[in-house]
C-alpha positions in Angstrom: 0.0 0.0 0.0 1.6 2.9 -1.3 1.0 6.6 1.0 3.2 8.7 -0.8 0.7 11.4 -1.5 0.1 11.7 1.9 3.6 11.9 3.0 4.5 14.7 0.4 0.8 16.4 1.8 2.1 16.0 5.1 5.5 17.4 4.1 3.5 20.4 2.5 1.2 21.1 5.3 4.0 21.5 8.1 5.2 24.5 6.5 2.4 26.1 6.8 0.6 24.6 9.8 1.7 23.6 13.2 2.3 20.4 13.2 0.9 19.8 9.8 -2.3 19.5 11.6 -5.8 21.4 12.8 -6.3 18.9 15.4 -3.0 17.0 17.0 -4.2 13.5 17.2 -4.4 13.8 13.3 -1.1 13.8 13.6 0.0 10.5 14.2 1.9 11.0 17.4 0.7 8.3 19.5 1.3 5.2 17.2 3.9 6.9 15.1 4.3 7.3 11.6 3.2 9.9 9.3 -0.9 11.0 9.0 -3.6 9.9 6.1 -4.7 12.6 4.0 -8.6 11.4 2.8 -9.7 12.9 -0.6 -13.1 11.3 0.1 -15.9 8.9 1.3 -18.8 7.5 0.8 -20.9 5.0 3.1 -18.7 3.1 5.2 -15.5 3.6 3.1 -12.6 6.4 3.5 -10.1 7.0 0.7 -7.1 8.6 0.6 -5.1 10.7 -1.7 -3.1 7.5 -2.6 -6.0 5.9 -4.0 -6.5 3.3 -1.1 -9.6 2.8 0.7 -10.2 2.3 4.2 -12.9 0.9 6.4 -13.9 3.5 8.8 -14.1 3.4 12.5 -13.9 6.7 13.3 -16.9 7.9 11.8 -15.4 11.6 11.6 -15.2 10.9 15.7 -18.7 9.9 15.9 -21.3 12.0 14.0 -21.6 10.0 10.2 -23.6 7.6 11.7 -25.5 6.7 8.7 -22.2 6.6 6.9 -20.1 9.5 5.0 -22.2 11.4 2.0 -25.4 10.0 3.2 -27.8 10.9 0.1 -30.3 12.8 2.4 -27.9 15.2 4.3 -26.3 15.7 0.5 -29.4 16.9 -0.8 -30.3 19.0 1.6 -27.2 20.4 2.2 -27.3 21.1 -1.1 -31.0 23.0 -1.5 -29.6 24.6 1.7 -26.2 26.1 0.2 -28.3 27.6 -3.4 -30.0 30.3 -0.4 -26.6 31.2 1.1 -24.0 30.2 3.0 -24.8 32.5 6.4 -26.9 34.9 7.4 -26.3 36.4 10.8 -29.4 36.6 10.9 -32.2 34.1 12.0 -33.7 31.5 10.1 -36.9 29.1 10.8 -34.3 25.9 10.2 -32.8 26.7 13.5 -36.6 26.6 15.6 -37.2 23.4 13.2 -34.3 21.7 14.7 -34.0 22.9 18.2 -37.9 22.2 18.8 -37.2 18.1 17.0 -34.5 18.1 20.5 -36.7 20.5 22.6 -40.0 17.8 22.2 -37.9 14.9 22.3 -35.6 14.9 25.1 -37.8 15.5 28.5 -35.4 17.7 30.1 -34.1 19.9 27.3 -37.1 22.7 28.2 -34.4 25.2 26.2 -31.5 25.0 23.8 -29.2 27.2 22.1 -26.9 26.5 19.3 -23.1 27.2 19.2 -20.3 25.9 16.3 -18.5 23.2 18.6 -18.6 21.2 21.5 -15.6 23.2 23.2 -17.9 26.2 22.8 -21.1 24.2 24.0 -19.1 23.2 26.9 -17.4 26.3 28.4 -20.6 28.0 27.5 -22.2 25.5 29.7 -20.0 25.9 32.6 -20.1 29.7 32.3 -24.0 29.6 32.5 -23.7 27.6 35.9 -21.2 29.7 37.6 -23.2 33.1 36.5 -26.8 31.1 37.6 -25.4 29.4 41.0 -23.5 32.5 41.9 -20.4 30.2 42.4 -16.9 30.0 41.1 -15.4 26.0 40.8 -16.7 23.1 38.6 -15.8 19.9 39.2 -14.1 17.6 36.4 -13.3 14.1 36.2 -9.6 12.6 35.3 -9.4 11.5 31.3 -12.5 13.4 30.8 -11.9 16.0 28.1 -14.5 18.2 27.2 -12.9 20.1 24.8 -9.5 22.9 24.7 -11.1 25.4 27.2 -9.0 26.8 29.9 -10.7 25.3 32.3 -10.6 21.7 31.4 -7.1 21.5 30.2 -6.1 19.6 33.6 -5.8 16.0 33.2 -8.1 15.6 30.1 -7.9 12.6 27.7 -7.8 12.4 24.2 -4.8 14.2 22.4 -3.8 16.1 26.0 -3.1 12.4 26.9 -1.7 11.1 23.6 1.0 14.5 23.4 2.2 13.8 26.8 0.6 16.9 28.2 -2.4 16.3 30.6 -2.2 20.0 31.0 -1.3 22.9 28.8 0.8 26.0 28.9 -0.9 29.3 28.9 -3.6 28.0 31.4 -3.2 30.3 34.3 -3.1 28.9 38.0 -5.7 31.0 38.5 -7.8 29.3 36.1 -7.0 25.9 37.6 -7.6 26.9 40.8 -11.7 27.1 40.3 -11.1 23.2 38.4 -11.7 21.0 41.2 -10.0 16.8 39.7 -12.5 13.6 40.4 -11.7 10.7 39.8 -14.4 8.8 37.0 -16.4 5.7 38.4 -14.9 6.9 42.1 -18.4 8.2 43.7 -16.8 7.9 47.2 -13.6 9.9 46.2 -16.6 12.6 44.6 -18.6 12.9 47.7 -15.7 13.4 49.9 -14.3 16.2 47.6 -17.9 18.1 47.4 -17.6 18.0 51.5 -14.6 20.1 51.2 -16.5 22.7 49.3 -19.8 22.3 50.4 -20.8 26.1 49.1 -18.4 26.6 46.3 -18.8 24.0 43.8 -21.1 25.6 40.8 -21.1 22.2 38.4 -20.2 18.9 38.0 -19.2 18.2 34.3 -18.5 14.5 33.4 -18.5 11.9 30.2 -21.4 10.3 31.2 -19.5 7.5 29.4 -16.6 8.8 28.4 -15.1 8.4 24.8 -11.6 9.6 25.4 -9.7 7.6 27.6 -11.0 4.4 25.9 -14.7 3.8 25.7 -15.9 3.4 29.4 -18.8 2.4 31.1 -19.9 3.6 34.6 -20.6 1.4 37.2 -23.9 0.5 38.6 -24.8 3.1 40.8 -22.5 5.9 39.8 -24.4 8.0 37.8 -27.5 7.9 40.1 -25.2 8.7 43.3 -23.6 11.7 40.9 -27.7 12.9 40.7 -28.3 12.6 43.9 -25.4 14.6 45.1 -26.2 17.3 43.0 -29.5 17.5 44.1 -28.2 17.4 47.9 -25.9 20.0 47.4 -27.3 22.2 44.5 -25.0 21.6 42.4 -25.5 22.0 38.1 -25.1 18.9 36.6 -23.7 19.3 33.3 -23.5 16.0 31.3 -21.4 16.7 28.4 -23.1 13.9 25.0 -20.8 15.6 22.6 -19.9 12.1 21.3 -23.1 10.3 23.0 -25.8 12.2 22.3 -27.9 11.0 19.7 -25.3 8.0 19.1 -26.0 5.6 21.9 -29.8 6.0 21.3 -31.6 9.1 20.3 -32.1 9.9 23.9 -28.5 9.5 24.4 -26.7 8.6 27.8 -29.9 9.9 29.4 -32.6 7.4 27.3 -29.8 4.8 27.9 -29.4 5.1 32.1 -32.6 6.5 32.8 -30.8 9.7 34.1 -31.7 13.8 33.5 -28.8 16.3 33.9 -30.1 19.9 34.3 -27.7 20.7 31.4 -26.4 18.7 28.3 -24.0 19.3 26.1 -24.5 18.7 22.3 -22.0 18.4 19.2 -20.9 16.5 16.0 -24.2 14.4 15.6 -26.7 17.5 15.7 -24.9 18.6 12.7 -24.4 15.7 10.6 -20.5 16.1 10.4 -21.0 19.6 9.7 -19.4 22.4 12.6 -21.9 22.5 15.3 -22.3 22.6 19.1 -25.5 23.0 21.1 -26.1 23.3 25.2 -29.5 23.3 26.8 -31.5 22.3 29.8 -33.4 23.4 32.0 -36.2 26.4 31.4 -34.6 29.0 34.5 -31.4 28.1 34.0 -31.5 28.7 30.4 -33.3 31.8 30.5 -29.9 33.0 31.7 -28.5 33.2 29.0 -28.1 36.5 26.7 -30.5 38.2 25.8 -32.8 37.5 28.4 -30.6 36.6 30.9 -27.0 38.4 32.4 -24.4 35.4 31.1 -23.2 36.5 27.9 -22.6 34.1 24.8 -22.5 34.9 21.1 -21.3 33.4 18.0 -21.4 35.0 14.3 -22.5 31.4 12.9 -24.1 29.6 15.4 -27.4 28.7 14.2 -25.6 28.5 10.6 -28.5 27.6 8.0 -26.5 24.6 6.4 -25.3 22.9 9.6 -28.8 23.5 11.1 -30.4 21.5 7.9 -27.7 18.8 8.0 -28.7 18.3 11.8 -32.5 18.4 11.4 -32.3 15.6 8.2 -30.1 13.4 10.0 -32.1 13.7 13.7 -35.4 13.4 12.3 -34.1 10.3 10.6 -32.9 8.6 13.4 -36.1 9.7 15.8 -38.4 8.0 12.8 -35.7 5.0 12.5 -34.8 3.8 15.9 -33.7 0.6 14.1 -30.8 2.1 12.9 -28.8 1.8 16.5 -30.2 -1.5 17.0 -28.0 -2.6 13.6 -25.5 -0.5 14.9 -25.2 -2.1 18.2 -25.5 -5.7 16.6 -22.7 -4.9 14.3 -20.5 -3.4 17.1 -21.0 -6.6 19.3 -20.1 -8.6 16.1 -17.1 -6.4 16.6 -16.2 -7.6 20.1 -17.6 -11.0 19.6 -14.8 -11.8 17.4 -12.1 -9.8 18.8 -12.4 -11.8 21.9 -12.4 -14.8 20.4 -8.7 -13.7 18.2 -7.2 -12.5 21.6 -8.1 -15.4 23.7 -6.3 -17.8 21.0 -3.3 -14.9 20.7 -3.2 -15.2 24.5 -2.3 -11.9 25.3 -3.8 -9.7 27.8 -6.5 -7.3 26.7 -9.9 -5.8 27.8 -12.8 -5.0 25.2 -15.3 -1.8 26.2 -18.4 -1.6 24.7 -21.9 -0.1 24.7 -23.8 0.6 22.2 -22.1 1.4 18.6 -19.2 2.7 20.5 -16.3 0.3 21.7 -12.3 0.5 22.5 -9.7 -2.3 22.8 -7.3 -1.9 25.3 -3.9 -4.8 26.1 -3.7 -4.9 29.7 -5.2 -7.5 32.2 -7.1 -5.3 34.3 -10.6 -3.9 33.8 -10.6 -0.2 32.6 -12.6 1.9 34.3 -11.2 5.3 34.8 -8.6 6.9 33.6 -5.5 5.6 35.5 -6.4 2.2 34.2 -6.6 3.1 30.8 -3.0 4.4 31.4 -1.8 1.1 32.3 -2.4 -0.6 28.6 0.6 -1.7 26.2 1.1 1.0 23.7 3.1 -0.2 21.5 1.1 -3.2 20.9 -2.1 -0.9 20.2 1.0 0.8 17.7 1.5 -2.0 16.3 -1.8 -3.2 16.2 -3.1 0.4 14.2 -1.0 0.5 11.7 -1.0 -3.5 10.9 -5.2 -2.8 10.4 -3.9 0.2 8.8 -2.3 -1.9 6.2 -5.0 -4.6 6.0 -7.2 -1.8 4.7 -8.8 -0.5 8.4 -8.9 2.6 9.4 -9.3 2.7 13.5 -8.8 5.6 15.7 -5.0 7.0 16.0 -4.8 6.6 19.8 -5.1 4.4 22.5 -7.3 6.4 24.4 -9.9 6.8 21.6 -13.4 4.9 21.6 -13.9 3.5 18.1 -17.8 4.2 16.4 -19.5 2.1 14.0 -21.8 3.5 11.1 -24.4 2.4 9.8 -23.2 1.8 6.2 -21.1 -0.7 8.0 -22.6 -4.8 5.9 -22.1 -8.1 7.4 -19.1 -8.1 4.9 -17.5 -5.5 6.0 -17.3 -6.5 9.4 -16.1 -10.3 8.5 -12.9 -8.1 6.5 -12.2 -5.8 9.4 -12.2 -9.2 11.5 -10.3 -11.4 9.0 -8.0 -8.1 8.9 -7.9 -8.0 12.8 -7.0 -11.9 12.7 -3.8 -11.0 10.7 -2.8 -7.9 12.3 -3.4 -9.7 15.7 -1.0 -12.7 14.3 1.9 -10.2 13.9 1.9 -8.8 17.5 
C-alpha cells in the first residue's frame, strides 16, 4: 500500500501549519508514523489521496452515523447552500431543529446552538457559575470536554496522547476554580464536594466517556452523581458531545434512565458539519443573553446549512430507531470476534463496549477510569493500528480513543475488518 501522496501532503502542510495538523491526534503521534490525507468517502469507506480505501471506524469521531455522503444530508445540504452560506441573521431551520430536541428529550425545556462542543461546553460551565453565583466546577480525570482553559487539567484524548495532561498558557488562577475527580470513584466525589460544600457551581463529566477508551460507569454511579447534585445544589452538566444522539436518540440519558439539568450537544446535531449545542433546564436557560445576564454569542451559530444537515439526519434517526439496533449488533459482532482472536493470541486485553461505540485496550485489568486506561501496552495498540492500517482498516489513532460504527457498515464489511484483525493480531 503505497502513501506517498500523503507523506509529500504532510510534508506540504507542516510548513504552513503547526504540526501539519488542525487537530494533534491527526497527527499520528501516538502510534507513530506519518498521517492519512482522505480525498473522500462514501458510506462506510474512506479514501485517501493515494487511492487506497479504508474501512472507517472513526466515523469523523462519531457524528456520520448513517455513513459518509449520506444521500439525504447531501441533498439538503445542497438545496440549503443555493440560499446562502450564512446569514447572521435568523432562520426558521434553526426553531425546526431545536424544537425536533426540545419535544424529544424531556429535560431539554431550552436549547441554544453554538459551532462546537468546546464552545457548548465552556458555555455551559459559564452559564452555571453566573446562575449558581459560584466559582469551581468539578471535572473528572481523562475526561476531556474540549480545549477550554478550564478543562485542560488531566483531560484525555490528544492532551493524553501528546504527553501533556495540562497545557501551557492555562493560568493557575484558572486551575484553581477546576476541582480533579476521579471517573467511576463516587466515594472519592462525595468526599471532595464535602470540602467545598458552598463553592462547587457544576459537575461536568463523560457520562461514558469516549476519550480515555470507551468506558462504562458502574452501577450506581451516575444515580449517586444525581443525587449529590441535588443534595448540594450543584448544576449537573452531562457533556453527549460524542453520546448524544449515538448511543440512542435519547442519548446517555434514554440509555441510564438519568436527566442532567444541562447537556452538552456536538458532531451528531450537525451531521459532520461544525456545530455545538447546550440546553436544559427552562430557569437556567433563561440566563442566557438576551434574556438573561451570562453573555454568549457566536457570528454562525445557528448557521443555516449545519442547522439542515442536523435536522435531516435527527429526524431520521427519531423516525428509524432501528438504525442503533443494527449499529449495536454490528458493534457486538465487533467484540464478539475480537475476543475470540485474543483469547487464542493469548495476550492480555480488555474490550469496552456499549452501544455502537467500543475501545480495545492490552492490559489485564478492567478499565474503568482513567489511571487504568493508562496502564495498557502501547506499542502493541501501535502495532496493532497500523497493521489494520495496512489490512485496509482505518481505527482511531490513539489508544485512548473509543472507536464508532456506522451504519453503512454490511455483514461483509465487518467479516474483512475481523479477518484483517485476525492478521494484524497474528503479527503482534
Amino acid at each position: 500500500m503505497s502513501t506517498a501522496n500523503s507523506k509529500q501532503l504532510f510534508a506540504e502542510a507542516s510548513k504552513y501549519i503547526p504540526g501539519g495538523v488542525n487537530s494533534p491526534v491527526r497527527a499520528f503521534k501516538s502510534v507513530g508514523g506519518d498521517p492519512i490525507f482522505m480525498e473522500r468517502a462514501k458510506g462506510a469507506y474512506l479514501y485517501d489521496a493515494d487511492g487506497n480505501a479504508y474501512i472507517d471506524y472513526i466515523a469523523s469521531w462519531g457524528p456520520m452515523i448513517m455513513g459518509h455522503a449520506w444521500e439525504p444530508v447531501i441533498e439538503a445540504v445542497q438545496k440549503a447552500a443555493e440560499k446562502s452560506t450564512s446569514f447572521g441573521a435568523p432562520t426558521e431551520m434553526e426553531i425546526e431543529l431545536a424544537r425536533l430536541i426540545v419535544q424529544e428529550i424531556p429535560n431539554v425545556e431550552r436549547i441554544r446552538m453554538v459551532n462546537s462542543g468546546t464552545e457548548a461546553t465552556m458555555s455551559a460551565v459559564r452559564l452555571a457559575r453566573g446562575f449558581s453565583g459560584r466559582n469551581k466546577f468539578v471535572k473528572f480525570a481523562g475526561n476531556y470536554h474540549g480545549h477550554g482553559d478550564s478543562f485542560l487539567i488531566k483531560a484525555g484524548s490528544g492532551a493524553v496522547t501528546l504527553g501533556h495532561p495540562s497545557s501551557p498558557g492555562v493560568t493557575p488562577g484558572t486551575a484553581k476554580d477546576t476541582l480533579l475527580a476521579e471517573y467511576n470513584d463516587l466515594e472519592g466525589l462525595q468526599a471532595l464536594v464535602a470540602q467545598h460544600p458552598e463553592d462547587i457551581a457544576a459537575i461536568i463529566i463523560e457520562p461514558v466517556p469516549g476519550n480515555m477508551g470507551c468506558i462504562l460507569p458502574e452501577k450506581g454511579f451516575l444515580e449517586g452523581l444525581r443525587k449529590l447534585c441535588d443534595d448540594h445544589n450543584i448544576i449537573l452538566i452531562f457533556d453527549e458531545v460524542m453520546t448524544g444522539f449515538r448511543l440512542g436518540f435519547g442519548g446517555v440519558q434514554g440509555t441510564f434512565g438519568i436527566e442532567a439539568d444541562l447537556i452538552t450537544y456536538g458532531k451528531v446535531i450537525g451531521a459532520g458539519l461544525p456545530v455545538g449545542a447546550y440546553g436544559g433546564r427552562a430557569d437556567i436557560m433563561e440566563y442566557v443573553a438576551p434574556n438573561g445576564p451570562v453573555y454568549q454569542a457566536g457570528t454562525l451559530s445557528g448557521n443555516p446549512i449545519a442547522m439542515t444537515a442536523g435536522y435531516t439526519l435527527l429526524k431520521h434517526l427519531r423516525d428509524e430507531p432501528s438504525v442503533y439496533e443494527q449499529m449495536a449488533s454490528r458493534c457486538m459482532q465487533i467484540e464478539n470476534g475480537l475476543h475470540d482472536l485474543l483469547k487464542t493470541k493469548g495476550m492480555p486485553y480488555q474490550i469496552n463496549r456499549i452501544g455502537s461505540m467500543i475501545s480495545l485496550h492490552f492490559t489485564d485489568q478492567a478499565v474503568r477510569d482513567f489511571d487504568s486506561a493508562k496502564l495498557g501496552d502501547n506499542q502493541h495498540f501501535k502495532d496493532f493500528f497500523h497493521n489494520m492500517l495496512r489490512e485496509g482498516v482505518y481505527l482511531p489513532p490513539s489508544a485512548y480513543e473509543s472507536w464508532f460504527l456506522n451504519a453503512a457498515l454490511s455483514e461483509d464489511d465487518i467479516s474483512k475488518t475481523l479477518e484483517a484483525a485476525k492478521r494484524s493480531i497474528d503479527k503482534l
